[in-house]
C-alpha positions as CSV (number, residue, x, y, z in Angstrom):
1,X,-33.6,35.0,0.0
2,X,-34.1,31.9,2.1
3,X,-33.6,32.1,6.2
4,X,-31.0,30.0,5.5
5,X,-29.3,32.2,3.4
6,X,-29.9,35.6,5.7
7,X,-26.6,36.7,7.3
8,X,-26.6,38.2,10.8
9,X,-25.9,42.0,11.1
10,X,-24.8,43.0,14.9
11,X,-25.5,46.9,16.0
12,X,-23.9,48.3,19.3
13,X,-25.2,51.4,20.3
14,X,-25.8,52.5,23.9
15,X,-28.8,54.8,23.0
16,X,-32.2,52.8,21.9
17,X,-32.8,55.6,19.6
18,X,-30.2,55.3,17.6
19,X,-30.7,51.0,16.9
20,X,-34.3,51.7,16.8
21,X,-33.0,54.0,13.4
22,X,-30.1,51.8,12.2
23,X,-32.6,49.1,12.7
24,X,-35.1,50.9,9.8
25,X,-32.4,52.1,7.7
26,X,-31.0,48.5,7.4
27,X,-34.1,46.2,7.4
28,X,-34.6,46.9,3.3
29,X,-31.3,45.1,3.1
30,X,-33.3,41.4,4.3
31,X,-30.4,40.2,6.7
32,X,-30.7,39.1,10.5
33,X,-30.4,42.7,12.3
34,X,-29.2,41.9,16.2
35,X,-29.3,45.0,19.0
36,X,-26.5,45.3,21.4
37,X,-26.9,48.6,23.8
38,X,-23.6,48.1,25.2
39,X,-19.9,46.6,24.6
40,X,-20.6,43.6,26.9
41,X,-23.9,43.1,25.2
42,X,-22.4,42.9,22.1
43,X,-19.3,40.3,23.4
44,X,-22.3,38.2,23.9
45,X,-23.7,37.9,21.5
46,X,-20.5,38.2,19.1
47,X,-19.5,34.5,21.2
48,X,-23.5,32.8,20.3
49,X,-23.4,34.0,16.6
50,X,-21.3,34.1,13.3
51,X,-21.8,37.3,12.8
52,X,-21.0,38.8,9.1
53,X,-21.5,42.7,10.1
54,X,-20.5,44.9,13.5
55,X,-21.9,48.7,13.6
56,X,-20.2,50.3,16.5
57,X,-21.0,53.8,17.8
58,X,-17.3,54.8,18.8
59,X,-18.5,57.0,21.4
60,X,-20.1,54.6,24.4
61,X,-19.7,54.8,28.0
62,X,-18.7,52.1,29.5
63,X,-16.3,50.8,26.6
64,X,-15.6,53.0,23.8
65,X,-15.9,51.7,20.2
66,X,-12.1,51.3,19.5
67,X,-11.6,49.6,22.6
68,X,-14.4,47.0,22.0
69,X,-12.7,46.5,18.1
70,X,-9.7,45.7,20.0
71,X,-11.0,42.7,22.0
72,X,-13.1,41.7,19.0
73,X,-10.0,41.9,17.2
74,X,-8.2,39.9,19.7
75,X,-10.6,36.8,19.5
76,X,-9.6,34.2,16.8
77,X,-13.3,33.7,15.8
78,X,-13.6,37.5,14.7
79,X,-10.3,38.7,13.2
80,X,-11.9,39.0,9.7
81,X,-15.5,40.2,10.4
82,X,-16.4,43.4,9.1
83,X,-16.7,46.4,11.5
84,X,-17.8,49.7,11.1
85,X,-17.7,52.8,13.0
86,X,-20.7,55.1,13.3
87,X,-19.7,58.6,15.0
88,X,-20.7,62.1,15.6
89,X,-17.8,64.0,17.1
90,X,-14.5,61.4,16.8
91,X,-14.4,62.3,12.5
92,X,-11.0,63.6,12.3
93,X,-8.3,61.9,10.6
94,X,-6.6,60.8,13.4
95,X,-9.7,59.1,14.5
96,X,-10.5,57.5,11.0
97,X,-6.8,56.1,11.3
98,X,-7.2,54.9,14.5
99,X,-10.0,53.2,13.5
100,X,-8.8,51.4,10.4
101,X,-5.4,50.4,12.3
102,X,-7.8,49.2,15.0
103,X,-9.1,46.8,11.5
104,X,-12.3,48.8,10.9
105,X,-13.8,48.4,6.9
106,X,-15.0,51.2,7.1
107,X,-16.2,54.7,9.0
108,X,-19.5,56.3,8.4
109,X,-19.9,60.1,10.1
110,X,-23.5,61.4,11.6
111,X,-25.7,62.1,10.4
112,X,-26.1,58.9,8.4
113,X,-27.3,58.8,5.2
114,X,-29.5,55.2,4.9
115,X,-28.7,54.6,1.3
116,X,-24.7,54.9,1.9
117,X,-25.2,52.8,4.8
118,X,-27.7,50.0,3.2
119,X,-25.1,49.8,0.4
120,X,-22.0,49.5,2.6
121,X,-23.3,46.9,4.4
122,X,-24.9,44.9,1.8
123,X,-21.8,44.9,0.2
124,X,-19.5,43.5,3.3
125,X,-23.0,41.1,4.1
126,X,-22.8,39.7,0.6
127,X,-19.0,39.4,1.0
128,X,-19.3,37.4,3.7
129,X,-21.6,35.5,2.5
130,X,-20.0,34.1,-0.6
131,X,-16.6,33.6,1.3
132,X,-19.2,30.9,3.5
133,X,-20.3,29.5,-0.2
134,X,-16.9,29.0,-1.2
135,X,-15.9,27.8,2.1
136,X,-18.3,24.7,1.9
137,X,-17.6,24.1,-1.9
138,X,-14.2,23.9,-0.9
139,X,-14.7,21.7,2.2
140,X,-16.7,19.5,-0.7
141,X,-14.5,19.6,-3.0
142,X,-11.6,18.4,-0.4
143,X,-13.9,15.5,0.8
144,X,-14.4,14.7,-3.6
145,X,-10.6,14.9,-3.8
146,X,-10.3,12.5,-0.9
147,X,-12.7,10.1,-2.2
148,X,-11.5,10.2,-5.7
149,X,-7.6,9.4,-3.9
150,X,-9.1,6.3,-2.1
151,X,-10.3,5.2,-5.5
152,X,-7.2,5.9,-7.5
153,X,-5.6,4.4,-4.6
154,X,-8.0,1.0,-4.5
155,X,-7.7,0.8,-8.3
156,X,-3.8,1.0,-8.5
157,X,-4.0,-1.7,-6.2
158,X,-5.9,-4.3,-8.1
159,X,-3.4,-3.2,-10.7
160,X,-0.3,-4.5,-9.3
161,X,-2.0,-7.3,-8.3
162,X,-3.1,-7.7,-12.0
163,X,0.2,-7.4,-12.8
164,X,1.9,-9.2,-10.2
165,X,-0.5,-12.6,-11.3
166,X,0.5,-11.8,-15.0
167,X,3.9,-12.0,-14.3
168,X,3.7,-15.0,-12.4
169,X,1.5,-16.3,-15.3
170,X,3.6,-15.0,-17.6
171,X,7.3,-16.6,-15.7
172,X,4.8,-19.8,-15.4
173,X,3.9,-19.9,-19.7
174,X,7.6,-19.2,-19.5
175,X,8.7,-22.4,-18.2
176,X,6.7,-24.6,-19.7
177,X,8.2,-23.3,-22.8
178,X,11.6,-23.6,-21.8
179,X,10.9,-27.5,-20.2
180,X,8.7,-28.2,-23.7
181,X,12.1,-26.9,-25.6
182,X,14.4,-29.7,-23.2
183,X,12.2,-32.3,-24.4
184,X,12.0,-31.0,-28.1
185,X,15.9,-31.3,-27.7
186,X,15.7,-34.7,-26.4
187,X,13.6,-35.9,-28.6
188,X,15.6,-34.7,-31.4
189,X,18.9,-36.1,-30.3
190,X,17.0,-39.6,-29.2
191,X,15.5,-39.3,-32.5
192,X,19.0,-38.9,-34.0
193,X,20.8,-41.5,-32.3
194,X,17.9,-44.1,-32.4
195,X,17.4,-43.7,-36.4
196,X,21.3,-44.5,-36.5
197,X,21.3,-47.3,-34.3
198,X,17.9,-48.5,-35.6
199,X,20.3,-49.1,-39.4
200,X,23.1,-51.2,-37.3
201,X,20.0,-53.3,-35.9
202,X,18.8,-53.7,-39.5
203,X,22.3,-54.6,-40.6
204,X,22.8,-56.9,-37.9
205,X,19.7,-58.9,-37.8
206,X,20.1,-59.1,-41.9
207,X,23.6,-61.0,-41.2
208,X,21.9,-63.1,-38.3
209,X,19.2,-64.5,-40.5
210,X,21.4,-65.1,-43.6
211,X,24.4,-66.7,-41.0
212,X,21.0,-69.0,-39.6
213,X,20.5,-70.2,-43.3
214,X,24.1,-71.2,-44.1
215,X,24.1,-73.3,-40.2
216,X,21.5,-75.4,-40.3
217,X,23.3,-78.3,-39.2
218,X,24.3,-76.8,-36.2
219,X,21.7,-76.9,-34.0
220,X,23.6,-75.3,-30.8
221,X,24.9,-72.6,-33.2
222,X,21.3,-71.9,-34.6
223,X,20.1,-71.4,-30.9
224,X,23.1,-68.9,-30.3
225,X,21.6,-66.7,-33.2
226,X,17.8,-67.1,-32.2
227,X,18.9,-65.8,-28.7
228,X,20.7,-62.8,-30.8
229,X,18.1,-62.2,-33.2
230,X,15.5,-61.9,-30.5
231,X,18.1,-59.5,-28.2
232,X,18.5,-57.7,-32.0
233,X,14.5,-57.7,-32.1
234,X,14.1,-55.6,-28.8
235,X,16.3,-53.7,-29.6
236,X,14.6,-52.7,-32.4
237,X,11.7,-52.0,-30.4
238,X,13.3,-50.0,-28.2
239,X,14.4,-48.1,-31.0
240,X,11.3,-47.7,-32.4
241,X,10.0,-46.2,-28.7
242,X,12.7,-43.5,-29.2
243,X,11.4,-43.0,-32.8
244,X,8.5,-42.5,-31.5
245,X,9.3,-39.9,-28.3
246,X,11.4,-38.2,-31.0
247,X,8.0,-37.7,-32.9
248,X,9.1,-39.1,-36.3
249,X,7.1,-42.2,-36.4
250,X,3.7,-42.3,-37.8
251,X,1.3,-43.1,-35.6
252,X,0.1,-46.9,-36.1
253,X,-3.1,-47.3,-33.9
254,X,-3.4,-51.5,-33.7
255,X,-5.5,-53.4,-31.1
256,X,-3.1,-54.7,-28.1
257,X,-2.9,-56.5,-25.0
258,X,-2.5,-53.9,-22.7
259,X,-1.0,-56.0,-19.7
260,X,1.6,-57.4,-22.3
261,X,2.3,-54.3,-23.9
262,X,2.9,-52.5,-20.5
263,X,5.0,-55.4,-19.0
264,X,7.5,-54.9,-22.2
265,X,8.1,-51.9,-21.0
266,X,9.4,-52.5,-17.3
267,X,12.5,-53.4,-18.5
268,X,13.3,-49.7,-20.2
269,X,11.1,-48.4,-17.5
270,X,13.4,-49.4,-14.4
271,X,16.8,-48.7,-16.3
272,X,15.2,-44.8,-16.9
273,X,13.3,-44.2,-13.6
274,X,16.9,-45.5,-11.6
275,X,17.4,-48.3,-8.9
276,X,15.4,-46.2,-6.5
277,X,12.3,-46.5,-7.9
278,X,10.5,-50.5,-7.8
279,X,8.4,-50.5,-10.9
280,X,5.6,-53.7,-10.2
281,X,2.6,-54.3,-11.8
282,X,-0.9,-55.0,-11.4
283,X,-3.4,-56.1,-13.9
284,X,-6.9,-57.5,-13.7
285,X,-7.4,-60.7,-16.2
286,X,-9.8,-60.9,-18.8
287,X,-8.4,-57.0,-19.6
288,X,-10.3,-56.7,-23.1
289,X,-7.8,-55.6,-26.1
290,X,-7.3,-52.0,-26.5
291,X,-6.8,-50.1,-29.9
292,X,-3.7,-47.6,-29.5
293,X,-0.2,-47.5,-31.3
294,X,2.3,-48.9,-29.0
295,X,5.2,-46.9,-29.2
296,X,3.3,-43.9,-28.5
297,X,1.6,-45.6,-25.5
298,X,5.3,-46.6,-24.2
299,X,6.4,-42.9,-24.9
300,X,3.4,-41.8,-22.6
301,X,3.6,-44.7,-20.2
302,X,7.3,-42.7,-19.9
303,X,6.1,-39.4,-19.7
304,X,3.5,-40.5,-16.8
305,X,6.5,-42.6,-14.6
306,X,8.8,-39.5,-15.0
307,X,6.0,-37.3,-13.4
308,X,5.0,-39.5,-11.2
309,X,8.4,-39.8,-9.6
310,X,9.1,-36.2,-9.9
311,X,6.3,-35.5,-7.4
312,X,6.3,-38.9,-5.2
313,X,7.1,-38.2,-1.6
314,X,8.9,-40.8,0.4
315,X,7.9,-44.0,1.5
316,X,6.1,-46.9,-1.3
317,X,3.7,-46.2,-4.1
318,X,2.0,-48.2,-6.2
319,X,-0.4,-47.2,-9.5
320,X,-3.0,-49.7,-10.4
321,X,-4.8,-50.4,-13.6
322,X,-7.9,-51.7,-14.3
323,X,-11.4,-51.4,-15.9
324,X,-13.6,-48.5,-13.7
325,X,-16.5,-49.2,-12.3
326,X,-18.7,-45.7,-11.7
327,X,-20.7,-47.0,-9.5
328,X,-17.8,-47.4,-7.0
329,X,-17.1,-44.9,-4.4
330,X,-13.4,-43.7,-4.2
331,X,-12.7,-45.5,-7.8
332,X,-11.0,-43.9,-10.2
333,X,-10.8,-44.1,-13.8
334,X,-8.0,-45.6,-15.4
């Protein structure tokens, strides 16, 4: 057994004699033995130590034992520390009551026999001591328990905030769904109607070329249907744009002009975007043809003004095209 482990043993006995012999009877049981020769002595040293043990001789001069169990008893420290009473003459029943209503463990007559008393008080020594063990393993397991909380706590944290940005993610996905579902609707009504009126444009250009044969001769006429054929021909174009928004076109890449292509669409482009919005233009010359198919470009040159004036704050704005030049700070690419 360690120092640490040792346990201190307090004797109160106003005759040296008698600790001297409780001293040797009790030093084979390897605790701290401490002498008191009086009750005072003992308050003492009761108030520096945790003691585990008190031995009081009930019959003392200047404080009897029962008295000093009282005031022990009394202090909050020492309501659960171990006392027995040693005597001689107080061994009737009447005193052994008295002492275990006064909260004595126990009550040992003289003469003393050592092994009785090394076993009694090894017993209410090693008592004490594992109530101490399980004292600190509970104050550690309190102080694991708090830990673990924090943690739990901490954790369940980050998971509402997990789930709080999945929702959000989630109502976000959500949306896009529901806007890509408007346009799949669009599209499939513009689709719809276009396809129909794309026939009457077929039907009426058929009749405007066959009416041009049969009136040659009048050359006012003849300029009458050019001027319808051509307002026939865009809008047959146009139709062929809605075709192609509507996603049932095939896809035609060809090499354009894009400054022509994009100024045939400013027309559609300002009727769509509404008289708030000035739709200009601003190309650089010598723009070198590029390959795309042009109803798709006009469906994204659509898709790209529509955003754009969704998120364009007050006041002028103007969106330039050109070739990029990387070397340029500030430029961007087209």
């Amino acid at each position: 057994m360690t120092d640490q482990d040792k346990v201190d043993i307090l004797l109160v006995d106003d005759q040296p004699a008698k600790l001297l012999s409780y001293e040797a009877i009790l030093d084979q049981v390897g605790e701290n033995l401490i002498k008191a020769g009086s009750a005072t002595e003992a308050l003492e040293q009761l108030l520096k130590r945790n003691v585990a043990v008190i031995l009081i001789d009930v019959c003392m001069p200047d404080l009897d034992g029962f008295q000093l169990a009282t005031m022990i008893r009394e202090h909050p420290r020492f309501q659960k520390t171990a006392i027995i009473f040693v005597s001689a003459i107080q061994v009737t029943d009447l005193d052994l009551l008295r002492g275990y209503q006064l909260g004595a463990v126990d009550y040992v007559p003289v003469p003393v026999i050592p092994e009785l008393l090394r076993a009694k008080v090894k017993v209410f020594a090693e008592l004490y001591r594992k109530t101490r063990q399980l004292e600190r393993l509970n104050a550690e397991l309190e102080n694991r328990v708090a830990e673990r909380t924090a943690e739990l706590a901490q954790a369940n944290a980050e998971l509402e905030l997990r789930v709080e940005q999945r929702t959000r993610e989630r109502e976000e996905a959500l949306a896009q769904v529901h806007e890509m579902q408007k346009l799949e609707s669009l599209g499939q009504l513009t689709g719809g109607v276009a396809h129909d009126f794309n026939n009457l444009l077929m039907a009426v250009l058929g009749n405007l070329e066959l009416a041009k044969k049969y009136l040659t001769d009048q050359p006012r006429v003849v300029r009458l249907i050019d001027g319808a054929i051509q307002g026939a021909e865009r809008g047959a174009t146009l139709t062929k744009r809605m075709l192609a928004f509507a996603r049932r076109q095939e896809l035609r890449p060809e090499a354009v002009d894009i400054a022509k292509l994009v100024d045939s669409m400013i027309e559609m482009l300002r009727h769509s975007l509404g008289p708030t919005i000035h739709v200009a233009t601003d190309f650089e010359k010598g723009l070198a043809p590029i390959r795309v198919d042009p109803n798709q470009h006009a469906w994204v040159g659509h898709r790209v003004a529509g955003r754009a004036r969704s998120r364009a704050v007050a006041g002028p704005r103007r969106y330039r095209t050109g070739r990029a030049d990387p070397d340029e700070p500030g430029r961007e690419r087209p």
